[in-house]
Gaussian input, Z-matrix of N, CA and C with variables (Angstrom, degrees):
# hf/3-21g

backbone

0 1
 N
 C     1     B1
 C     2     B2     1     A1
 N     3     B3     2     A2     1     D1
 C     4     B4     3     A3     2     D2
 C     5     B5     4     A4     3     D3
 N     6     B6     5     A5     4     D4
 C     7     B7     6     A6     5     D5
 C     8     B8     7     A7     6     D6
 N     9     B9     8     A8     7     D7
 C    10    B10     9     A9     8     D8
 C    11    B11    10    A10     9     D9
 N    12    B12    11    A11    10    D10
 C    13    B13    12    A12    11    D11
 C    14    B14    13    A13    12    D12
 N    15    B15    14    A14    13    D13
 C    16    B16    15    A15    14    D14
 C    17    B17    16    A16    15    D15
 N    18    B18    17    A17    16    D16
 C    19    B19    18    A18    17    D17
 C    20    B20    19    A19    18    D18
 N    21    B21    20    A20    19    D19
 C    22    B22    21    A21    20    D20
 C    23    B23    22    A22    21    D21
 N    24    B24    23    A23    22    D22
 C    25    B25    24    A24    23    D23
 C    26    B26    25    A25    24    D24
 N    27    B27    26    A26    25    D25
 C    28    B28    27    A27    26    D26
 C    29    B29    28    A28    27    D27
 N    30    B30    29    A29    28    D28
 C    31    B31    30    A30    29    D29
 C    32    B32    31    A31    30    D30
 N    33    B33    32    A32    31    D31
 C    34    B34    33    A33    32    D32
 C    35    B35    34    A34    33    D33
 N    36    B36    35    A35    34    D34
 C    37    B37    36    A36    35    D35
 C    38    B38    37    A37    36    D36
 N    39    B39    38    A38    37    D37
 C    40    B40    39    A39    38    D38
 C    41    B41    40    A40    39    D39
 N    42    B42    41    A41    40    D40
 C    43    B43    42    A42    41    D41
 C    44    B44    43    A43    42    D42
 N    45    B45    44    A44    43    D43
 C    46    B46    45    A45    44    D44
 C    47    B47    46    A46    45    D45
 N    48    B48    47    A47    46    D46
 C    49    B49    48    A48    47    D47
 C    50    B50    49    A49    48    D48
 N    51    B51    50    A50    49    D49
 C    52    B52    51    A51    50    D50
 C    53    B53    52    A52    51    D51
 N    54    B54    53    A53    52    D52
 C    55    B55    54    A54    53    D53
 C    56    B56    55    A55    54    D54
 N    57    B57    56    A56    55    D55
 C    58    B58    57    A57    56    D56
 C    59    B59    58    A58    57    D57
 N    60    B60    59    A59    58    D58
 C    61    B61    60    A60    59    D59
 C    62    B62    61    A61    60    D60
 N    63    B63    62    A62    61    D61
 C    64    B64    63    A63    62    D62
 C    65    B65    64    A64    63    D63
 N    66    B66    65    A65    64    D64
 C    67    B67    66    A66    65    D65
 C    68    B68    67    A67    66    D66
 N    69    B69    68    A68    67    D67
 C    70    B70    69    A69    68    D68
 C    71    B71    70    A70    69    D69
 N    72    B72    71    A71    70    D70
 C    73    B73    72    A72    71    D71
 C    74    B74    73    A73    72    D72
 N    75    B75    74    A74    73    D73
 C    76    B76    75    A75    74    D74
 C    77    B77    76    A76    75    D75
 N    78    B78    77    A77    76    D76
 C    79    B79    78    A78    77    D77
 C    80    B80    79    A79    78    D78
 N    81    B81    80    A80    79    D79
 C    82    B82    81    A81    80    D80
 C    83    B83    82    A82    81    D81
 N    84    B84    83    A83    82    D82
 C    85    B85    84    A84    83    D83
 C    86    B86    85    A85    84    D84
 N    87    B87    86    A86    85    D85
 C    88    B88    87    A87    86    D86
 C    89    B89    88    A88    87    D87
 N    90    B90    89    A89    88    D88
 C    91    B91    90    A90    89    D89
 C    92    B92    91    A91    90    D90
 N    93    B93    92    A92    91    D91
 C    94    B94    93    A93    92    D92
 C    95    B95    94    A94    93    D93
 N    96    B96    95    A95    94    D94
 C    97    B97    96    A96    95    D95
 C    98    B98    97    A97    96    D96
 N    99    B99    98    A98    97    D97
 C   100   B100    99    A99    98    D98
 C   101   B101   100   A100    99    D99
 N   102   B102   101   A101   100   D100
 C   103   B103   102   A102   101   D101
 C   104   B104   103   A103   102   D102
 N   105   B105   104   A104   103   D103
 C   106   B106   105   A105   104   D104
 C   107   B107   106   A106   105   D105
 N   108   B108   107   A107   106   D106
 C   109   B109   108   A108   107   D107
 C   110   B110   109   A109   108   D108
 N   111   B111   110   A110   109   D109
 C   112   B112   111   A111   110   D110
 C   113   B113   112   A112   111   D111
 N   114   B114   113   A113   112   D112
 C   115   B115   114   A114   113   D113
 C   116   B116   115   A115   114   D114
 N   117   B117   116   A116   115   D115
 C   118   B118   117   A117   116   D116
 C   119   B119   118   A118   117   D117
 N   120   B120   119   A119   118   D118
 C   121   B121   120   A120   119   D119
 C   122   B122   121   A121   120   D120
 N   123   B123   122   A122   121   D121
 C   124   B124   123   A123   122   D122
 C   125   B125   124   A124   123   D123
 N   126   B126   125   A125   124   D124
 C   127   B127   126   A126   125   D125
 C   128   B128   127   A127   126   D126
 N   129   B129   128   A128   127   D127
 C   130   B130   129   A129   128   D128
 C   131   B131   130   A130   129   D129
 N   132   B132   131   A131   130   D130
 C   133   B133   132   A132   131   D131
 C   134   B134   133   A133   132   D132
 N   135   B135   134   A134   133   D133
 C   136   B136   135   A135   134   D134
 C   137   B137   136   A136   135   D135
 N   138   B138   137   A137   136   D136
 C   139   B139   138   A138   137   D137
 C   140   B140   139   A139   138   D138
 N   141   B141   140   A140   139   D139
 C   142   B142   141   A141   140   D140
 C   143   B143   142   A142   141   D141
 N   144   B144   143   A143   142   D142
 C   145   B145   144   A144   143   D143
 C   146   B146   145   A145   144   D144
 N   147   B147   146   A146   145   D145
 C   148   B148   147   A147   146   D146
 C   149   B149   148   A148   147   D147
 N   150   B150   149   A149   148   D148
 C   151   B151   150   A150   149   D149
 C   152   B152   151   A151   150   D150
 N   153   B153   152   A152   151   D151
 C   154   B154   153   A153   152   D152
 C   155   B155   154   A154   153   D153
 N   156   B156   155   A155   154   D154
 C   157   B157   156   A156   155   D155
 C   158   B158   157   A157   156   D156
 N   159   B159   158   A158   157   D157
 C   160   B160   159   A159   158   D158
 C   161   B161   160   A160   159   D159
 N   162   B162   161   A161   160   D160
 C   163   B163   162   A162   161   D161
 C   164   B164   163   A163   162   D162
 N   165   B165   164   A164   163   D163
 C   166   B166   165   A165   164   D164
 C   167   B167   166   A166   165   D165
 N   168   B168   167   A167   166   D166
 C   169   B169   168   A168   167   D167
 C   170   B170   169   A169   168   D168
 N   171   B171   170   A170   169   D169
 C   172   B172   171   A171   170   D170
 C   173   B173   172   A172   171   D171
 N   174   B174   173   A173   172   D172
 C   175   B175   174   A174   173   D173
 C   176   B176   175   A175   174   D174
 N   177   B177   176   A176   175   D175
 C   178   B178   177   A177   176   D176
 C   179   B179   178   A178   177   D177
 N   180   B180   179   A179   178   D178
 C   181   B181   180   A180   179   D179
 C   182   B182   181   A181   180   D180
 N   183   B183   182   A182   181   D181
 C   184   B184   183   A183   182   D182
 C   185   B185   184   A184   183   D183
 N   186   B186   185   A185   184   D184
 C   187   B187   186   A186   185   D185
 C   188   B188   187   A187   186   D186
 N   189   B189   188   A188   187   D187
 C   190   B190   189   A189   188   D188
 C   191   B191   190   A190   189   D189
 N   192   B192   191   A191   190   D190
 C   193   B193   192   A192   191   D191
 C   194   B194   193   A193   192   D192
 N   195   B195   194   A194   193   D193
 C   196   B196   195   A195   194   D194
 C   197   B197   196   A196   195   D195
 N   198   B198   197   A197   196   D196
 C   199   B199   198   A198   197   D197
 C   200   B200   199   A199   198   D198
 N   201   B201   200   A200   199   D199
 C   202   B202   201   A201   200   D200
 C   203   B203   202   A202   201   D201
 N   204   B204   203   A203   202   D202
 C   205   B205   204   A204   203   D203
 C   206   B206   205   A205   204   D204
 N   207   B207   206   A206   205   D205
 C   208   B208   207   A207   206   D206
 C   209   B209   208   A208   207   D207
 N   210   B210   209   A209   208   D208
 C   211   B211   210   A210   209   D209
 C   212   B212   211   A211   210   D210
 N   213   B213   212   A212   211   D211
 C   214   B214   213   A213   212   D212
 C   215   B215   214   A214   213   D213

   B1=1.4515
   B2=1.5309
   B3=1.2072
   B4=1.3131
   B5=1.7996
   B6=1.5531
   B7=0.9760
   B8=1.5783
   B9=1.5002
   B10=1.6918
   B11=1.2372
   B12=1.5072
   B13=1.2999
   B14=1.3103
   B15=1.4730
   B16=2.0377
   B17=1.3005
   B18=1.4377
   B19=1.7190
   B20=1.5036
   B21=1.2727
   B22=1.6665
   B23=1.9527
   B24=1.6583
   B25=1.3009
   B26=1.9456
   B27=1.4871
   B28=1.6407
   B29=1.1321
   B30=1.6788
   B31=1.9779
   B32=1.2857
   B33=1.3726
   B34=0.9237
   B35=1.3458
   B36=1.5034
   B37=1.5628
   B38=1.3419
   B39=1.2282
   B40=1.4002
   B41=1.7645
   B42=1.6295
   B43=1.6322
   B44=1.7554
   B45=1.1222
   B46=1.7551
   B47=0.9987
   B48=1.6085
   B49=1.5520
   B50=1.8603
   B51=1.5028
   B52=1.8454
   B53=1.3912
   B54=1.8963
   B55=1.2324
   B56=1.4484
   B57=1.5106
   B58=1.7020
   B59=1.3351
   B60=1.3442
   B61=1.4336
   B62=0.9469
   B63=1.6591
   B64=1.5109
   B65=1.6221
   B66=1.5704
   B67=1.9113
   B68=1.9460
   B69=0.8294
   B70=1.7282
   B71=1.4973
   B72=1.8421
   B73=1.0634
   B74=1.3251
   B75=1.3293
   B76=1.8284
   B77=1.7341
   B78=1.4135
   B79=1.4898
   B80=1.5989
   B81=1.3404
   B82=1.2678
   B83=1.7889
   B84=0.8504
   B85=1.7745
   B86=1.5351
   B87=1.1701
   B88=1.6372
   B89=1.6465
   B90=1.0977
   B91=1.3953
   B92=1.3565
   B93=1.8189
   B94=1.3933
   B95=1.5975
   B96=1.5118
   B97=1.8564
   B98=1.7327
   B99=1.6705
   B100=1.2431
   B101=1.2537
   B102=1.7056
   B103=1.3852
   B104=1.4660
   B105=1.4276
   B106=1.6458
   B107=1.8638
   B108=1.4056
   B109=1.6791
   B110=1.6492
   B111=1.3358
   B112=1.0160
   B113=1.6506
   B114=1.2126
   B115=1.6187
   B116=1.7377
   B117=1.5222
   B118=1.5670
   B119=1.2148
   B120=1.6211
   B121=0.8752
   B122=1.4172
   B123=1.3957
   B124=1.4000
   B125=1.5941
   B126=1.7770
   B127=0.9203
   B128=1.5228
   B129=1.0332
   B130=1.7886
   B131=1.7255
   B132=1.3674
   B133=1.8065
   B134=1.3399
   B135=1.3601
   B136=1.5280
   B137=1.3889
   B138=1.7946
   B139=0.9629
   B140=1.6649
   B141=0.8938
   B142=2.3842
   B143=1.4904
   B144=1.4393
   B145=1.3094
   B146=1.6670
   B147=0.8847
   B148=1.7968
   B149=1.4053
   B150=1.7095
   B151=1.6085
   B152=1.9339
   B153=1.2210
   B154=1.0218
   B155=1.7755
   B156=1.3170
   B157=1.7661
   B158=1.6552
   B159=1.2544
   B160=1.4107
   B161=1.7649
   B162=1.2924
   B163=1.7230
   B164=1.6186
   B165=1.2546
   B166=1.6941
   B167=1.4389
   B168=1.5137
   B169=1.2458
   B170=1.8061
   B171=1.2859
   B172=1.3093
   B173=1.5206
   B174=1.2033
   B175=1.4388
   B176=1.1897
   B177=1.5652
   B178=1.6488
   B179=1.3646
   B180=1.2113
   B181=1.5721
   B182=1.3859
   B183=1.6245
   B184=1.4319
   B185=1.8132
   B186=1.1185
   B187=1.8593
   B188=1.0677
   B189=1.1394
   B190=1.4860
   B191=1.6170
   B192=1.6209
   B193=1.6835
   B194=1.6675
   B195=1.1289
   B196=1.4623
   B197=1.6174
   B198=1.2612
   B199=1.3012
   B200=1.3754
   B201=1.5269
   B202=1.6834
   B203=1.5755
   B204=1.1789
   B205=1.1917
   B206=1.0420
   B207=1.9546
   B208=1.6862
   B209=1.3437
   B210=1.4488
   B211=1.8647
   B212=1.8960
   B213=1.1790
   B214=2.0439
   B215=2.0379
   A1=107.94
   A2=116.85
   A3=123.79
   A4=111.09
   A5=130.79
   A6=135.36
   A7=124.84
   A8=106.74
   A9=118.18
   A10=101.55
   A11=121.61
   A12=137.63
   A13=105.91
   A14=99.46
   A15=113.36
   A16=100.72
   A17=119.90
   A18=122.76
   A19=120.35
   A20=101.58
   A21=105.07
   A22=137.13
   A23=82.63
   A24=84.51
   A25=97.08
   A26=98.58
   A27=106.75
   A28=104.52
   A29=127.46
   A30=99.27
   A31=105.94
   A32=157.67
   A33=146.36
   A34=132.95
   A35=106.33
   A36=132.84
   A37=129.15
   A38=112.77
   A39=130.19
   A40=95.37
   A41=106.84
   A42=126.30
   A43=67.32
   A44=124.10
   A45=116.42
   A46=112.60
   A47=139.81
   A48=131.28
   A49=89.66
   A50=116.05
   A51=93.99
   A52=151.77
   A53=86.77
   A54=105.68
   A55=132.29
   A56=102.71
   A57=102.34
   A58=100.26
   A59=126.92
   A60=120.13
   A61=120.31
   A62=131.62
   A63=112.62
   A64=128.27
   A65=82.60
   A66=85.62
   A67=98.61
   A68=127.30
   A69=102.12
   A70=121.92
   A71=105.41
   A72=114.12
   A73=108.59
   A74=104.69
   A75=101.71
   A76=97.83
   A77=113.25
   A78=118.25
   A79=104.75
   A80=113.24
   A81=110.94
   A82=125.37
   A83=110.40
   A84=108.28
   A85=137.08
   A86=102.96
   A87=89.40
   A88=97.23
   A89=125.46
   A90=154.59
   A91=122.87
   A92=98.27
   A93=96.17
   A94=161.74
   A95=92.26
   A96=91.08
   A97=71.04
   A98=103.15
   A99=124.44
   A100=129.71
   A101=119.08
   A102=122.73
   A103=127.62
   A104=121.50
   A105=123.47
   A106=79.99
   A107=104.63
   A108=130.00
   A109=79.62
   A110=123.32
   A111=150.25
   A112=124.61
   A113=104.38
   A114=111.56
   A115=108.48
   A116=121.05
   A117=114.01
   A118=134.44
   A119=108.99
   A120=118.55
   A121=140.68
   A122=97.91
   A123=110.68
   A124=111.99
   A125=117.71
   A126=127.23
   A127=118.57
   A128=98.86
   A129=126.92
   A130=89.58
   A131=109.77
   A132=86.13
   A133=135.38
   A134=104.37
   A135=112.18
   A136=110.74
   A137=122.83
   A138=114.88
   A139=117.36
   A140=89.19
   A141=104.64
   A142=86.46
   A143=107.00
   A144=129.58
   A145=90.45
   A146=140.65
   A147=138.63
   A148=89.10
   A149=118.84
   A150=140.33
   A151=96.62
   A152=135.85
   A153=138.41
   A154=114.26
   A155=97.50
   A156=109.34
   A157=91.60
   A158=117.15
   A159=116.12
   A160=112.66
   A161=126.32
   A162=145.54
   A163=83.25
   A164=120.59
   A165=114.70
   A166=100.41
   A167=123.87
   A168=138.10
   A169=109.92
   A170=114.11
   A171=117.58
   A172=125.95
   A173=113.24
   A174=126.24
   A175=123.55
   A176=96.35
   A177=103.32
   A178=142.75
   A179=102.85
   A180=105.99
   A181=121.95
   A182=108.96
   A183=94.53
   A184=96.80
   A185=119.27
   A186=130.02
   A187=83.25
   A188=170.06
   A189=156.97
   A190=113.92
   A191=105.97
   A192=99.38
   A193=82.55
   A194=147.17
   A195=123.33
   A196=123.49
   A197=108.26
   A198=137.24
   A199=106.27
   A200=119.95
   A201=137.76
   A202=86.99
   A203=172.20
   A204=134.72
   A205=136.21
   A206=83.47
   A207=95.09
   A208=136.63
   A209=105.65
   A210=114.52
   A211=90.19
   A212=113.88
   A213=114.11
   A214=91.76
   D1=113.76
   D2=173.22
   D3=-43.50
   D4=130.04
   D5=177.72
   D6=-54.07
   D7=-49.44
   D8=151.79
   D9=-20.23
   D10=-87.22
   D11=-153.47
   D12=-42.98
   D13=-71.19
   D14=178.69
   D15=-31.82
   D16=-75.95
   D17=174.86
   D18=-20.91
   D19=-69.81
   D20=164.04
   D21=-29.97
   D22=-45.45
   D23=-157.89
   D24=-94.70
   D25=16.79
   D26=178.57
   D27=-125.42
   D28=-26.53
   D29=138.10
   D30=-54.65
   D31=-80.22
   D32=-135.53
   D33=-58.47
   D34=-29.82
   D35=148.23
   D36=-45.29
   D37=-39.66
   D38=-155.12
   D39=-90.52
   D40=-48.29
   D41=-147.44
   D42=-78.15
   D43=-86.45
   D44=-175.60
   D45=-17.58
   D46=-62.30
   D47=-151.88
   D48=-81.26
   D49=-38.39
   D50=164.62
   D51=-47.91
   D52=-35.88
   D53=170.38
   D54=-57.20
   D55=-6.05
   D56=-168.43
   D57=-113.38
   D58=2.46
   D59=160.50
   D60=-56.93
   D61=145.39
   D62=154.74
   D63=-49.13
   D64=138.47
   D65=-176.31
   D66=-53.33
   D67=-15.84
   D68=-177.80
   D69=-115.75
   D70=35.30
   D71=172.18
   D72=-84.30
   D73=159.56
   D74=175.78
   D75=-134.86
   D76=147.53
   D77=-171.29
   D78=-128.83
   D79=115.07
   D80=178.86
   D81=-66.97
   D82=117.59
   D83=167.42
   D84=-82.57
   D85=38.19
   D86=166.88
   D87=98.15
   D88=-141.34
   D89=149.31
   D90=-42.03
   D91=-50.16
   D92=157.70
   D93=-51.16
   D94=-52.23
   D95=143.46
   D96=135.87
   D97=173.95
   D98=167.31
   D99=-68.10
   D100=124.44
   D101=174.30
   D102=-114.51
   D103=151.08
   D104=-167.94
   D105=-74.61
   D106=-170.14
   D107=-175.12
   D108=-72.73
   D109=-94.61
   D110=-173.42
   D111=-18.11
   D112=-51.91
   D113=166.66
   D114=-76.99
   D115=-17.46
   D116=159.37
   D117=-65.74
   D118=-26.22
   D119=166.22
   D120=-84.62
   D121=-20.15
   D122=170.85
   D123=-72.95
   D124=-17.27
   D125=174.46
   D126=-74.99
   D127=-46.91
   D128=173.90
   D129=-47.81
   D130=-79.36
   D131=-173.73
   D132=-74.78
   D133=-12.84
   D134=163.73
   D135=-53.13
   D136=-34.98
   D137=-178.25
   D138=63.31
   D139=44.53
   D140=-174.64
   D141=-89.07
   D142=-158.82
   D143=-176.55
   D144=-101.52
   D145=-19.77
   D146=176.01
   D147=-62.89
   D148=-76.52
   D149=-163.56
   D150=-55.89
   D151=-29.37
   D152=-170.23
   D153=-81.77
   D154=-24.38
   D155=-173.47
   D156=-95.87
   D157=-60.15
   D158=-179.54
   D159=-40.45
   D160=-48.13
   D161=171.28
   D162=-42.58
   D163=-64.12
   D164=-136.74
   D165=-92.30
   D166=-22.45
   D167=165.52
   D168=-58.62
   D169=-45.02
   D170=171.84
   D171=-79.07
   D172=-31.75
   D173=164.93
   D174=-36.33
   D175=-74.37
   D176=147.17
   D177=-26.83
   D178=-65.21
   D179=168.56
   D180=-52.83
   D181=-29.55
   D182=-164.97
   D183=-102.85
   D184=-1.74
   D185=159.13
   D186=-79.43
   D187=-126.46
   D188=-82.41
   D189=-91.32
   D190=-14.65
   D191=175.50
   D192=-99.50
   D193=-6.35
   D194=171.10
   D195=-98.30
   D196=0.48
   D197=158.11
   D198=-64.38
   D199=-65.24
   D200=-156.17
   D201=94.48
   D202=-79.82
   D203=-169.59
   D204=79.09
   D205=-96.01
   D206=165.72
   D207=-95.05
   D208=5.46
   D209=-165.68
   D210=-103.45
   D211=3.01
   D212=179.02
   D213=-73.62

């Protein structure tokens, strides 16, 4: 599987599991500061260093619920 592709299809993952927040949630980043759903996502496909922490922030989460992790 071409790496592009994989990449792609994990913004695309990510921008979905945002999408189902309420639009007037806000998610803090780190250092970065607080974001609406909407401007994460725009980050998420911009794929910046914002969209890049948000990817690795979720990654995690979703390795750690297939771990159990979080249900110990």
């Amino acid at each position: 599987m071409d790496a592009s592709f994989k990449q792609q299809k994990i913004i695309n993952l990510v921008s979905a599991r945002l999408g189902v927040l309420p639009p007037d949630a806000k998610i803090s980043i780190g250092s970065y500061g607080m974001f609406t759903r909407k401007e994460l996502i725009k980050h998420v496909k911009r794929n910046d260093e914002i969209g890049q922490k948000m990817v690795a922030v979720d990654l995690e989460y979703l390795k750690s619920l297939k771990t159990g992790i979080l249900y110990a």
